[in-house]
C-alpha positions as CSV (number, residue, x, y, z in Angstrom):
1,X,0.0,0.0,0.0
2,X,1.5,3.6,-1.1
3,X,0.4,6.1,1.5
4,X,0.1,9.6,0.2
5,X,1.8,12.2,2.5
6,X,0.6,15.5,0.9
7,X,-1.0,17.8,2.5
8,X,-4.3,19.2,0.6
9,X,-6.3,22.9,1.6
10,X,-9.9,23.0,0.2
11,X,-12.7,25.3,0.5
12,X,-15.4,23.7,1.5
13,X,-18.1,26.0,1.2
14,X,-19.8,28.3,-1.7
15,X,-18.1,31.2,-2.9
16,X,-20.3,34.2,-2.4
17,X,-21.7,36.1,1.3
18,X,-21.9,33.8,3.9
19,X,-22.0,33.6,8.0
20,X,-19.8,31.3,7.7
21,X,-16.5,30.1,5.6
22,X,-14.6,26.2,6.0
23,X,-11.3,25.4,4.7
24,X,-11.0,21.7,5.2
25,X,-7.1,21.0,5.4
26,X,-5.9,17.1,5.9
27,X,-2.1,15.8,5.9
28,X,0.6,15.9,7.7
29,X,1.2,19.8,7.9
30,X,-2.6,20.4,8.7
31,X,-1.3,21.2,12.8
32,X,1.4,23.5,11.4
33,X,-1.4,25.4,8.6
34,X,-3.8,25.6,11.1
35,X,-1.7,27.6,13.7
36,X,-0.6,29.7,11.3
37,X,-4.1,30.8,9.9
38,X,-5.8,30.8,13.9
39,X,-3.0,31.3,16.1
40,X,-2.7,28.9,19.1
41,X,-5.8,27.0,20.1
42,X,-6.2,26.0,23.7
């Protein structure tokens, strides 16, 4: 089995106005993106 070790941003909802907006982000980096985009979570 090949495992696939990129890491892969999406958005994941309409473009357009919204309340609210959801990048779905999976792989190995997604801890590192996540912090950089939302600061540290608790």
């Amino acid at each position: 089995m090949i495992l696939n070790q990129d890491t892969i941003v999406a958005v994941a909802t309409p473009s357009g106005r919204g309340g609210v907006g959801i990048i779905r982000v999976s792989g190995d980096l997604c801890t590192k993106i996540a912090t950089a985009i939302i600061g540290n979570v608790p």
